[in-house]
Residue frames as qw, qx, qy, qz and C-alpha x, y, z in Angstrom:
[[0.455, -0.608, 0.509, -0.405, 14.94, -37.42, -65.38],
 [0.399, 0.245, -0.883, 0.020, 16.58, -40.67, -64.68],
 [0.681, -0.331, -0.563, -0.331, 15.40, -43.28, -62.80],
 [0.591, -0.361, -0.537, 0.482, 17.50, -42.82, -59.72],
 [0.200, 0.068, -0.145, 0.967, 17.27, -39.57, -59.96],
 [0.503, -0.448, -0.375, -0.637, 13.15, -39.68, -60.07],
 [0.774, -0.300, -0.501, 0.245, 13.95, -42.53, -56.69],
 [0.296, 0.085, -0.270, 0.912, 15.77, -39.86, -55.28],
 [0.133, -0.285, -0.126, -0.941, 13.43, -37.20, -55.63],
 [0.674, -0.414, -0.535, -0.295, 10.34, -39.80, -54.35],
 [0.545, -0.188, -0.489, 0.655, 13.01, -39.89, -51.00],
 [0.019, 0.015, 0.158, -0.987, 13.28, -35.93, -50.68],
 [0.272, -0.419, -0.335, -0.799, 9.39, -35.77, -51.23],
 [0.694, -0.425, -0.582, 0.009, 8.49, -38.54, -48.77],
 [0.528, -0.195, -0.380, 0.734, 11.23, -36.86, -46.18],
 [0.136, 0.127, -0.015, 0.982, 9.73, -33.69, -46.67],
 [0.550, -0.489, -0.381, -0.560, 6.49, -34.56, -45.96],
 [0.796, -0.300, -0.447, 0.275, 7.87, -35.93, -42.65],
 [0.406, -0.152, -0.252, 0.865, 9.63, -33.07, -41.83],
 [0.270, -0.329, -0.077, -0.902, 6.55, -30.65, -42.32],
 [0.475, -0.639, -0.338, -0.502, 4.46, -32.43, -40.39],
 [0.770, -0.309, -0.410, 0.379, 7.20, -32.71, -37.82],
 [0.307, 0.198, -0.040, 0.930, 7.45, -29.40, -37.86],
 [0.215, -0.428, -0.109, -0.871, 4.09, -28.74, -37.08],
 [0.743, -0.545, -0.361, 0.143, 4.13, -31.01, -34.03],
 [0.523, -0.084, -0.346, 0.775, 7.23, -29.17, -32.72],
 [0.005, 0.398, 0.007, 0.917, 5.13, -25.94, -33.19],
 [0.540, -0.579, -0.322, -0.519, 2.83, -27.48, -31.15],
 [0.804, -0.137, -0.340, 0.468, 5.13, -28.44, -29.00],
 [0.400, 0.002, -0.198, 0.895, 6.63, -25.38, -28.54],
 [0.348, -0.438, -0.127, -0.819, 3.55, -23.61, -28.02],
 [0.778, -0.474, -0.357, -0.204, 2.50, -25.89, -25.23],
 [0.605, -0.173, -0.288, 0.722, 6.47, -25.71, -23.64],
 [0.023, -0.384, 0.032, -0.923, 5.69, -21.64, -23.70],
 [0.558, -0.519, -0.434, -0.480, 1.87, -22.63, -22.02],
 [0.791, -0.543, -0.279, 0.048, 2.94, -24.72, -19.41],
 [0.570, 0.018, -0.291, 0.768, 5.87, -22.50, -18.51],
 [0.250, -0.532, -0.352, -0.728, 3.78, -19.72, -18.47],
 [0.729, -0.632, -0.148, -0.215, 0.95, -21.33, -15.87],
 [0.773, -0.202, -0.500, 0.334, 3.86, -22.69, -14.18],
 [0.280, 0.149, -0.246, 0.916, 5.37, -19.09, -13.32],
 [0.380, -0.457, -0.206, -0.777, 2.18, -17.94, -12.73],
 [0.841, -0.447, -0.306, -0.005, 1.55, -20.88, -9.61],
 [0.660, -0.059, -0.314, 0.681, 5.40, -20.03, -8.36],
 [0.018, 0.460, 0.155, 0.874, 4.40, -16.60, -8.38],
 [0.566, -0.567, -0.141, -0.581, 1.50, -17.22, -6.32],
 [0.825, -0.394, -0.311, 0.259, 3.10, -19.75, -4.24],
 [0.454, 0.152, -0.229, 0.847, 5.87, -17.09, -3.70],
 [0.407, -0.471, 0.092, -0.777, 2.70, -14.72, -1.96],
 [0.869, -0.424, -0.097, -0.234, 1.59, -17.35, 0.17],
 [0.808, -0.051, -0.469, 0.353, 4.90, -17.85, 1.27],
 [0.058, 0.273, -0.091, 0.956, 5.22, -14.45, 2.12],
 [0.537, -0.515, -0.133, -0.654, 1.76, -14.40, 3.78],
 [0.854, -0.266, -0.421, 0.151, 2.59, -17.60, 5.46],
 [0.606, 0.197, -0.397, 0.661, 5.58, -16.13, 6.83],
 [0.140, -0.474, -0.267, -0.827, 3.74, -13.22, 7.81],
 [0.858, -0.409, -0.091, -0.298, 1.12, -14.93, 10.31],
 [0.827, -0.265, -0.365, 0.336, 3.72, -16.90, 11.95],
 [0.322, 0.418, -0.370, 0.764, 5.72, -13.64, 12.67],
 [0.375, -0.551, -0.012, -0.745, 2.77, -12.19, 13.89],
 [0.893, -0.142, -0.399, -0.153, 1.77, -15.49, 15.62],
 [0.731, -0.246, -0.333, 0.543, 5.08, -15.78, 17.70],
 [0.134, 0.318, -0.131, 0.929, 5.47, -12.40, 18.33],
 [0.779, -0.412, -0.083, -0.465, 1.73, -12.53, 20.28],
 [0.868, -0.153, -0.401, 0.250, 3.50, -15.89, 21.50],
 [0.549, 0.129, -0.361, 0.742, 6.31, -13.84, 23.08],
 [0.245, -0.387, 0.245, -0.855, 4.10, -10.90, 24.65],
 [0.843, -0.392, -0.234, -0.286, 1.76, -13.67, 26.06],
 [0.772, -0.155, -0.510, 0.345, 4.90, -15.14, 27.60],
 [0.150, 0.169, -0.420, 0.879, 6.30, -11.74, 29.48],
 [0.366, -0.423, 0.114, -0.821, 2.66, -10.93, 30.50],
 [0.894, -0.271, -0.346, -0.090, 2.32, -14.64, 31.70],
 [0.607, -0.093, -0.439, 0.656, 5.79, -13.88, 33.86],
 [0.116, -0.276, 0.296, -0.907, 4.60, -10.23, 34.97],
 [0.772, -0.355, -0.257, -0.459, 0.81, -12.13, 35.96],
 [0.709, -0.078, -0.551, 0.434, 3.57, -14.92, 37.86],
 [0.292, 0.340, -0.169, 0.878, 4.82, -11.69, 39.52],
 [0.374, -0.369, -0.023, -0.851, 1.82, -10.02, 40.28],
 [0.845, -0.212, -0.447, -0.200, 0.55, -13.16, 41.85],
 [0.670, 0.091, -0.455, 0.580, 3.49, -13.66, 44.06],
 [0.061, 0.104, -0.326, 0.938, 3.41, -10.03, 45.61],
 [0.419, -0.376, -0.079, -0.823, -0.45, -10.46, 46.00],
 [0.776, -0.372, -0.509, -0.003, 0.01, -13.50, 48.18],
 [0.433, -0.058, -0.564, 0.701, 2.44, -11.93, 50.31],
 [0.100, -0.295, 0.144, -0.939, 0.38, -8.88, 50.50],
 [0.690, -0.433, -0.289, -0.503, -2.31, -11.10, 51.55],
 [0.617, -0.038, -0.566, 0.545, 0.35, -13.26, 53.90],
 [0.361, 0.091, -0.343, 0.863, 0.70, -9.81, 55.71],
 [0.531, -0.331, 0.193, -0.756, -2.73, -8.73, 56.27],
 [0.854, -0.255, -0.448, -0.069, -3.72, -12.06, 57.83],
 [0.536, -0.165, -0.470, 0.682, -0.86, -11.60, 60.06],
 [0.062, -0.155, 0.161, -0.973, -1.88, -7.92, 60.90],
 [0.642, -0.343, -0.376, -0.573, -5.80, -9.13, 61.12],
 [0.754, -0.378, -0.519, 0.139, -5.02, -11.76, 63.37],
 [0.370, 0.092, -0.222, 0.897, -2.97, -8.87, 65.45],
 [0.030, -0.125, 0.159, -0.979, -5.49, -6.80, 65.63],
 [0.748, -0.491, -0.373, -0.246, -8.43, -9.41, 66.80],
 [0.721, -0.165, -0.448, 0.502, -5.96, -10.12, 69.49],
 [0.236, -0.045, -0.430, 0.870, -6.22, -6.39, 70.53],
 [0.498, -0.375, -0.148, -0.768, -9.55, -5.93, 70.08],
 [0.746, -0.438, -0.501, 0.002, -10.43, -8.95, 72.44],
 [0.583, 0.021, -0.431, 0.689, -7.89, -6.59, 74.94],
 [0.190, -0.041, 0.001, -0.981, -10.15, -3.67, 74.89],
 [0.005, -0.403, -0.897, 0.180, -13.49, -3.64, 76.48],
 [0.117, 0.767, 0.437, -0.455, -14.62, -0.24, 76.15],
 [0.516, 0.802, 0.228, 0.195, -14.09, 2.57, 73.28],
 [0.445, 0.375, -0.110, 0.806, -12.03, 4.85, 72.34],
 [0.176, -0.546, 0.139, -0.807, -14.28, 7.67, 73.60],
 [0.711, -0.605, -0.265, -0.241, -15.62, 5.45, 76.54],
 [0.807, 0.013, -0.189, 0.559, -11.85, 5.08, 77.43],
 [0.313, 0.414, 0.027, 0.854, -11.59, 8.75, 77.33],
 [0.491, -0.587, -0.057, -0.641, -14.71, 10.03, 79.09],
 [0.796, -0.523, -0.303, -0.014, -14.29, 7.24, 81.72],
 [0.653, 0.179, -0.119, 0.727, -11.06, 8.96, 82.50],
 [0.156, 0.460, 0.125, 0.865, -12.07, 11.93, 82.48],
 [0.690, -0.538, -0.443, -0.195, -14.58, 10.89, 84.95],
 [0.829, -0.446, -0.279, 0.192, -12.51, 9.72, 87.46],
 [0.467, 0.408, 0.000, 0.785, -9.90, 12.55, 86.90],
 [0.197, -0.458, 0.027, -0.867, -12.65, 14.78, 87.94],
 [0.819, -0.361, -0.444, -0.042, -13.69, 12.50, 90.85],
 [0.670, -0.412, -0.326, 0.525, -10.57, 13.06, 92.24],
 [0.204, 0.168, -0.124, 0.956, -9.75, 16.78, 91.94],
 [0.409, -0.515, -0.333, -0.676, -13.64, 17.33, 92.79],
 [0.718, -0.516, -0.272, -0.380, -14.40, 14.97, 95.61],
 [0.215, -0.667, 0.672, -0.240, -12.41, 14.62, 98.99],
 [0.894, 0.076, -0.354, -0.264, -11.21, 11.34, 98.95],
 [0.280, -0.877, 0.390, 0.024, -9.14, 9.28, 101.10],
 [0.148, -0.533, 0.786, 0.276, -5.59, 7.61, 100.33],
 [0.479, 0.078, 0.870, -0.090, -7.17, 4.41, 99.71],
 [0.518, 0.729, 0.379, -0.239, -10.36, 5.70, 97.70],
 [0.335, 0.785, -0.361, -0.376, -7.41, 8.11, 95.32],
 [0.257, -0.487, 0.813, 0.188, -5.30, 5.15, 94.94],
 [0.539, 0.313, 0.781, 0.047, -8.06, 3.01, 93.40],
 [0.371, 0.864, 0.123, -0.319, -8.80, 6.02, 91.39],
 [0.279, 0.781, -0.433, -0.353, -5.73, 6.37, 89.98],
 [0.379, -0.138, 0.902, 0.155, -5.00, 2.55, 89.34],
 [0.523, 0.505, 0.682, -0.077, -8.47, 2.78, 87.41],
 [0.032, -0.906, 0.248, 0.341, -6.73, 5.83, 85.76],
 [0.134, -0.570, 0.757, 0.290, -3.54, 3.55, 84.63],
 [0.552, 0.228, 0.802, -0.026, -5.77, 0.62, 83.69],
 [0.494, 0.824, 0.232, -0.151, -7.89, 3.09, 80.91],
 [0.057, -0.749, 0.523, 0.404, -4.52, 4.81, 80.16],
 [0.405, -0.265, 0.847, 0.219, -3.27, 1.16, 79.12],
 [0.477, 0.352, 0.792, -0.143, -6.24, 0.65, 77.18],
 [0.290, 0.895, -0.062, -0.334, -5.91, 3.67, 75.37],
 [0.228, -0.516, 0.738, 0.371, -2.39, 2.38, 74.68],
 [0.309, 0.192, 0.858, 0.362, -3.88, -0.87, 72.90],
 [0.411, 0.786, 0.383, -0.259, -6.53, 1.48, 71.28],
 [0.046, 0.789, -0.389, -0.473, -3.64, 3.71, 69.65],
 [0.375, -0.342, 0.833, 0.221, -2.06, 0.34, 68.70],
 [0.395, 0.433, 0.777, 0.230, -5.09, -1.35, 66.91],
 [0.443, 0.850, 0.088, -0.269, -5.96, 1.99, 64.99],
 [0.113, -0.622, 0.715, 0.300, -2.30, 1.87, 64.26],
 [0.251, -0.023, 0.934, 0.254, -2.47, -1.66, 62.56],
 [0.229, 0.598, 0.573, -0.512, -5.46, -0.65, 61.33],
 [0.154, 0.882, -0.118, -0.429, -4.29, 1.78, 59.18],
 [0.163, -0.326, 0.877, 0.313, -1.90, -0.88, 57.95],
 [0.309, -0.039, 0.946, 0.092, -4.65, -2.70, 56.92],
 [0.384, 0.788, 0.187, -0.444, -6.70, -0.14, 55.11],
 [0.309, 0.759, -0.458, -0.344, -3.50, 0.11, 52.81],
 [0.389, -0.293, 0.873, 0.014, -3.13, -3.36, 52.33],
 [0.518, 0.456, 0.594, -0.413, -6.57, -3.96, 51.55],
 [0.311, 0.846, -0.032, -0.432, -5.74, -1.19, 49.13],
 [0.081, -0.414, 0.861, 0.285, -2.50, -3.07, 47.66],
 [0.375, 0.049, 0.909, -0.174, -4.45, -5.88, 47.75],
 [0.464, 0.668, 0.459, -0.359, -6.94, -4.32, 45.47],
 [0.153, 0.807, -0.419, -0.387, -4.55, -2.90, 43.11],
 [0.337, -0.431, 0.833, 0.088, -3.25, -6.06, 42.86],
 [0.523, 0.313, 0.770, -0.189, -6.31, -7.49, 41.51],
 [0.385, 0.814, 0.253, -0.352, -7.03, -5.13, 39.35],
 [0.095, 0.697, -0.627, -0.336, -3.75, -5.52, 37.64],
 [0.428, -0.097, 0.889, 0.128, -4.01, -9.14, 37.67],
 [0.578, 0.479, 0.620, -0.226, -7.15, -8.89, 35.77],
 [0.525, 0.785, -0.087, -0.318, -6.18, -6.27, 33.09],
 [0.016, -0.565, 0.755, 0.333, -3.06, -8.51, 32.51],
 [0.509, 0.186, 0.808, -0.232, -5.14, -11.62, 32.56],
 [0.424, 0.746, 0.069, -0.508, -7.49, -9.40, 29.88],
 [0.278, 0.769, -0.431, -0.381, -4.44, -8.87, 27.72],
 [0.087, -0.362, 0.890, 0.262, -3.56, -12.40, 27.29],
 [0.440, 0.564, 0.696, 0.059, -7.19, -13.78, 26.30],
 [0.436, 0.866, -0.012, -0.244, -7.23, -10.62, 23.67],
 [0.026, -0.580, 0.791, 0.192, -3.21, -12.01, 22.90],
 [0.467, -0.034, 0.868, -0.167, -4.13, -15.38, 23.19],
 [0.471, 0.662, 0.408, -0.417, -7.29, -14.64, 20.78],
 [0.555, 0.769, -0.280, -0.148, -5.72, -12.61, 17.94],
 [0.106, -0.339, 0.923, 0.148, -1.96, -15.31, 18.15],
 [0.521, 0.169, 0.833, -0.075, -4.79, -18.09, 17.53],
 [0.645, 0.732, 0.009, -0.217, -6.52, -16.10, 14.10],
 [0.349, 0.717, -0.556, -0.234, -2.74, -15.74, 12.65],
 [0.447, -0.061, 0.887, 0.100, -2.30, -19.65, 13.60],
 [0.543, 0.492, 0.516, -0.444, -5.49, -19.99, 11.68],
 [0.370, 0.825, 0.009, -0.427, -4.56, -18.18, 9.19],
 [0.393, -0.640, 0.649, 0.124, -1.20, -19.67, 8.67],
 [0.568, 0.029, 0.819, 0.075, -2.60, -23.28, 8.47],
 [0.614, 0.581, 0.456, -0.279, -4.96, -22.09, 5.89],
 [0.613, 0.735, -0.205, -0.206, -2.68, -20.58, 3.45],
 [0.068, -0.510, 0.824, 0.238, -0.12, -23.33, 3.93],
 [0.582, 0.378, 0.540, -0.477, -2.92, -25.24, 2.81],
 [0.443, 0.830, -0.096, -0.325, -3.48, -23.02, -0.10],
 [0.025, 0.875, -0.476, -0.086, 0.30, -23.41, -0.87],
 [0.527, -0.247, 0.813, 0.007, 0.23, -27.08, -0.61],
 [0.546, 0.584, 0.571, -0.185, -1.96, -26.96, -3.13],
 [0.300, 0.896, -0.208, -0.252, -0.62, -24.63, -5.22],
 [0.136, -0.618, 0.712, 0.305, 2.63, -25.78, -5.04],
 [0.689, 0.135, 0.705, 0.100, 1.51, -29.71, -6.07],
 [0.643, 0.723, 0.210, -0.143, -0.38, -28.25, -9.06],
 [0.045, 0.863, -0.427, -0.267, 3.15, -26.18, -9.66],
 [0.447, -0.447, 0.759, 0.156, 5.11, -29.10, -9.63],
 [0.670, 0.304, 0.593, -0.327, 2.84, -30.60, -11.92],
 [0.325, 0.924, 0.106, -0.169, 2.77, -28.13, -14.21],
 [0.289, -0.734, 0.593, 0.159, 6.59, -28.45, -14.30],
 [0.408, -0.320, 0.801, 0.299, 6.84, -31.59, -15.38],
 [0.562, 0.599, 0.561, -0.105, 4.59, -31.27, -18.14],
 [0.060, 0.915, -0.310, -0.249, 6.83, -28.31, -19.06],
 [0.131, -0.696, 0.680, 0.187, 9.84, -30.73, -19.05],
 [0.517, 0.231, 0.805, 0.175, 7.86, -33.73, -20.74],
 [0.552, 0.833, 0.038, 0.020, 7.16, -31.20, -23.80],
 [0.467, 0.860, -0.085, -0.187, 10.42, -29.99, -23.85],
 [0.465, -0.316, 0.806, 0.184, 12.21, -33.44, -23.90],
 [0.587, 0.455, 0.662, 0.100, 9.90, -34.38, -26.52],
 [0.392, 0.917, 0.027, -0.076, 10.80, -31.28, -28.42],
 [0.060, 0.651, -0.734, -0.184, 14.21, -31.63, -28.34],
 [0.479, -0.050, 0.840, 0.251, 14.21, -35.43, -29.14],
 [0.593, 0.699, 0.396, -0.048, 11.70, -34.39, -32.15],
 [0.165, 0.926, -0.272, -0.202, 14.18, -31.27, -33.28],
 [0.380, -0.431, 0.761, 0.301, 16.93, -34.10, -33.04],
 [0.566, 0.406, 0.679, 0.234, 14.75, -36.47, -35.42],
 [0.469, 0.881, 0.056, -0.023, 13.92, -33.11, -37.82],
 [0.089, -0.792, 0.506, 0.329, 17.67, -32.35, -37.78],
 [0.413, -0.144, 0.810, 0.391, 18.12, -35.52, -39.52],
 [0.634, 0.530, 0.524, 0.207, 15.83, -35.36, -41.84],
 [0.058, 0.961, -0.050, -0.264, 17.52, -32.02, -42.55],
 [0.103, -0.706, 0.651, 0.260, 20.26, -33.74, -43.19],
 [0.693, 0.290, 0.659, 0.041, 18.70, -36.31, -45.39],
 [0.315, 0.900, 0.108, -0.280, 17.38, -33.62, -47.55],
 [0.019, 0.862, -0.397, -0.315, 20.71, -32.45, -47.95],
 [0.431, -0.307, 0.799, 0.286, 22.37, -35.96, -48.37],
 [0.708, 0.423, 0.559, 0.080, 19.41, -36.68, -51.01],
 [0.219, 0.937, -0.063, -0.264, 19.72, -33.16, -52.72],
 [0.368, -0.708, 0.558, 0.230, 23.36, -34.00, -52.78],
 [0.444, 0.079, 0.872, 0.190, 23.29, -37.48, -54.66],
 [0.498, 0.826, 0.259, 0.052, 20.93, -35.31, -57.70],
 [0.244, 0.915, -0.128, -0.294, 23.37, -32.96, -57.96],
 [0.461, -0.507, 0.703, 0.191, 26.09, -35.69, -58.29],
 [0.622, 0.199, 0.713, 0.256, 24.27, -37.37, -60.59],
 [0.399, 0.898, 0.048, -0.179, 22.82, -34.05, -62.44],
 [0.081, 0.812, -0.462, -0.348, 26.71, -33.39, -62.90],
 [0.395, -0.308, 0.753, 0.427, 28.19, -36.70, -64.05],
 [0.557, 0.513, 0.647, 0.089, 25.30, -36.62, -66.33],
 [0.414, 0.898, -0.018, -0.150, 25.66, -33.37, -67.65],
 [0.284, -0.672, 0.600, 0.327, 29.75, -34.26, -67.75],
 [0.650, 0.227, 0.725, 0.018, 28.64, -37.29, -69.81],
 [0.515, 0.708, 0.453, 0.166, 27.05, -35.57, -72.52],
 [0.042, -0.954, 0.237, 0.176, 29.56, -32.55, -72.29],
 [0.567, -0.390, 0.708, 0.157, 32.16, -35.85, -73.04],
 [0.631, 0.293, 0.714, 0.078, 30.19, -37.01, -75.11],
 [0.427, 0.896, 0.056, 0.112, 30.20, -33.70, -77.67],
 [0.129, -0.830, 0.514, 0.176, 33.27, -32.94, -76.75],
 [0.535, -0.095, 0.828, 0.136, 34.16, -36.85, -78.63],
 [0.562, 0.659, 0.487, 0.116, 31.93, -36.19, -81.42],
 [0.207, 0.948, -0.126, -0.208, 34.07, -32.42, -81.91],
 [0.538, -0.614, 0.553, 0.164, 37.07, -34.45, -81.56],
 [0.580, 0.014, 0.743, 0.334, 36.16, -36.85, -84.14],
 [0.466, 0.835, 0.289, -0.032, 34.69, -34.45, -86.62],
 [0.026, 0.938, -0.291, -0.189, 38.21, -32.67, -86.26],
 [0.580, -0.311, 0.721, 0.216, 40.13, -35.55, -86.83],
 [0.583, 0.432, 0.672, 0.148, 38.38, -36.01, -89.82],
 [0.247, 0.964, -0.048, 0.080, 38.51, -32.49, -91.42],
 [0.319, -0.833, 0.407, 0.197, 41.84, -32.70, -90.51],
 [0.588, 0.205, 0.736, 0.263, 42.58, -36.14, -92.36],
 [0.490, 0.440, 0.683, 0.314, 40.85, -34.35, -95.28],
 [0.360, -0.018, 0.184, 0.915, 42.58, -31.23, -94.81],
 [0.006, -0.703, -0.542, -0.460, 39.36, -29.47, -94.47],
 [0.011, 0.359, -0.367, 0.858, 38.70, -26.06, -92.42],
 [0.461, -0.402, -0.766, 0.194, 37.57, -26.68, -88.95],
 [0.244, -0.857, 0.080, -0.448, 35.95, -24.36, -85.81],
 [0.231, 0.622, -0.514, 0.543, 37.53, -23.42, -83.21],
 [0.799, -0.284, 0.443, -0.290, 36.13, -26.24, -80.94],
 [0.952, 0.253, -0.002, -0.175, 36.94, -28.36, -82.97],
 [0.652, 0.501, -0.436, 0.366, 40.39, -27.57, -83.49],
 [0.448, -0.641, 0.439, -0.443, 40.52, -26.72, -79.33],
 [0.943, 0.065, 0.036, -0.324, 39.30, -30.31, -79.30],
 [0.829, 0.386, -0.325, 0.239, 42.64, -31.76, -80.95],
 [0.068, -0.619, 0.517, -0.587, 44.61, -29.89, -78.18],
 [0.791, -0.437, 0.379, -0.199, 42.87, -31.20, -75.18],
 [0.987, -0.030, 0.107, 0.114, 43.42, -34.85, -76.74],
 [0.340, -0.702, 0.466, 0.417, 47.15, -33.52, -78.28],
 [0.781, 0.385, 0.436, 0.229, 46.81, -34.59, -81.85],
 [0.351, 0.833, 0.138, 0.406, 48.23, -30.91, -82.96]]
């Protein structure tokens, strides 16, 4: 082995030792670009449930929001019709103090004293004067009966008010009800919400993280694979330069017999002697025959 050709070889050994153990950084490389792609899918994954959950709770969340608002406009409602209904018994109350203070006796004292004086006059002889007071005291009770009829009448109006009036409540309350039990469960899915966008803030960072750790291996793996590709292509360029020299050496010494057959034939020939058939080939090439 020549000397550049040993200098060579010292190249290709050194370069190969460079390119194995750059090879087994890239495997580690590439085993760590597989890792952290991996965890990373594995955090997107999860951040992709929590986005989904997130989403989830807020449907729920405004959807509570929206039945709280209609039962806050039917509660408006209900309010509204239970002031008038109160508007209208107050007027009808105050109506019917105003005919009780008109009425001095009962119903049935209203009746029996009638009846009284009815039978006063068909009983007792009386004269013009005496019936006439009778029967004015007669038209007076009548009248009184009248505002008796009346205030049972308004009365009755205000029994079924009362009753509205009660109904009224009782609706207010079970609507009232439903928005603190709305109100209640819309405030867990808020809860909930915040907590797993939380989560998800979290997650995601880590994700992101995780990402660029991915994409700082697998810049550094491709700029390593670039640096192994050259020495690949040392290799080749050293490899190359042996065989160049392997051949001009072996062409050398293939010259170099082929010059010694030449001149051995030249000589047998001079001296007229028999020759082989390299030898005499030999004259050909050079054209001496």
């Amino acid at each position: 082995m020549s000397e550049e050709v040993a200098l060579l070889q010292d190249k290709i050994d050194a370069v190969e030792a460079q390119a194995k153990s750059l090879r087994e950084t890239l495997r580690s490389l590439d085993a760590d670009v597989e890792k952290w792609a991996s965890k990373r899918d594995s955090l997107n994954d999860q951040g992709k449930q929590l986005r989904e959950d997130i989403r989830r709770f807020k449907a729920q969340r405004d959807l509570l929001h929206e039945q709280i608002q209609a039962l806050k406009a039917e509660r408006d409602n209900l309010s509204v019709g239970l002031q008038e209904e109160r508007r209208k018994y107050h007027a009808l109350e105050k109506q019917f103090l105003s005919l009780t203070d008109k009425t001095i006796q009962s119903v049935d004292e209203v009746k029996q004293r009638i009846e009284s004086l009815d039978w006063e006059i068909q009983t007792n002889p009386l004269t013009p004067a005496q019936e006439a007071l009778l029967i004015k005291q007669i038209r007076e009770l009548e009248q009184e009966g009248v505002i008796h009829r009346e205030r049972s009448h308004v009365n009755t109006k205000l029994t079924g008010i009362r009753q509205a009036i009660v109904a009224f409540k009782r609706l207010l309350f079970e609507v009232n009800d439903q928005i603190r039990s709305f109100a209640a469960e819309s405030q867990e899915h808020h809860i909930q919400m915040l907590a797993k966008t939380e989560v998800f803030r979290t997650v995601k960072a880590e994700a992101d993280h995780v990402h660029q750790r991915f994409l700082d291996c697998l810049r550094e793996a491709k700029a390593l694979r670039s640096t192994y590709t050259d020495y690949l292509q040392q290799l080749r360029d050293l490899t190359s330069q042996i065989h160049r020299l392997e051949e001009e050496k072996r062409k050398r010494i293939v010259d170099a017999e082929v010059e010694a057959q030449s001149k051995t034939a030249t000589e047998k020939l001079k001296e007229k002697k028999k020759m082989s058939f390299e030898e005499f080939k030999s004259l050909l090439d050079k054209g001496l025959v």
